[in-house]
C-alpha positions in Angstrom: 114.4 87.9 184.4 117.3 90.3 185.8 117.8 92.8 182.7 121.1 94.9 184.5 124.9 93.4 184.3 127.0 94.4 187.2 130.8 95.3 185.6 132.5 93.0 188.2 136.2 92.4 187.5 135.4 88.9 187.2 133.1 89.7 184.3 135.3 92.5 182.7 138.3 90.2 183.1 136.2 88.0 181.1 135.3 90.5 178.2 137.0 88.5 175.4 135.4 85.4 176.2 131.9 86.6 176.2 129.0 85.2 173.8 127.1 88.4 171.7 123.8 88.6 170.2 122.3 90.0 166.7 119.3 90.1 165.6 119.5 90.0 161.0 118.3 93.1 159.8 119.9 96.2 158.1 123.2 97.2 160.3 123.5 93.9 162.2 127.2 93.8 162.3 127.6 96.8 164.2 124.4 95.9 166.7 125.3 93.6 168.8 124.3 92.9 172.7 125.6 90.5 175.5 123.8 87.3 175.7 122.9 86.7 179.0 121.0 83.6 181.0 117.7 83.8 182.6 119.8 85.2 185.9 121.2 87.8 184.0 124.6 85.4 183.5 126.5 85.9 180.4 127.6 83.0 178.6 131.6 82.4 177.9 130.9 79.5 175.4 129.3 79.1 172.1 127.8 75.5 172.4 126.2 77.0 176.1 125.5 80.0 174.3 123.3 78.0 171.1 121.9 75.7 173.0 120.3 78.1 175.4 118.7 80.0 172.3 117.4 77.3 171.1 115.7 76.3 174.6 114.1 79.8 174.5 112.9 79.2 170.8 113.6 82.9 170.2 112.8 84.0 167.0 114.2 83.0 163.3 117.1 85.1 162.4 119.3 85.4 165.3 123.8 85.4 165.2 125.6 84.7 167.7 129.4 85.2 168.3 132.6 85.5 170.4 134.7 88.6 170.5 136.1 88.3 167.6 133.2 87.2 165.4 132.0 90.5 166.5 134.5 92.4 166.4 134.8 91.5 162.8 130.9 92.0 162.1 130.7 88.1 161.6 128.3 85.5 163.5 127.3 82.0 163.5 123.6 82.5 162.3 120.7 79.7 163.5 117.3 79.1 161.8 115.6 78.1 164.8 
């Protein structure tokens, strides 16, 4: 699994479009990471984004959102 994001123009031009990460506990709206594939690819849409989490079966408890979901400490939260 490639754990480094190269800031490529492509991918800062992309910024707003990105999928983020929580995990719930205490502080969760201000925690949050980019979700990226097993290639170290972020993921521009939501559906992609869920249904790759899902694959994984990560654990219970886990938000995802866009920019602005963030941004405004709110996520779209799956009990896997």
């Amino acid at each position: 699994m490639k754990t480094t994001t190269i800031f490529t123009k492509e991918f800062l031009g992309n910024f707003n479009h990105l999928i983020f990460i929580t995990k719930l506990n205490k502080g969760w709206e201000q925690e949050w990471e980019i979700l990226l594939d097993d290639n170290g690819k972020a993921f521009l849409m939501l559906a992609d984004a869920v249904a790759f989490v899902r694959e994984k079966k990560w654990a219970w408890g886990l938000g995802l959102a866009d920019f602005e979901q963030a941004r405004r400490g709110n996520a779209q939260w799956d009990n896997l």
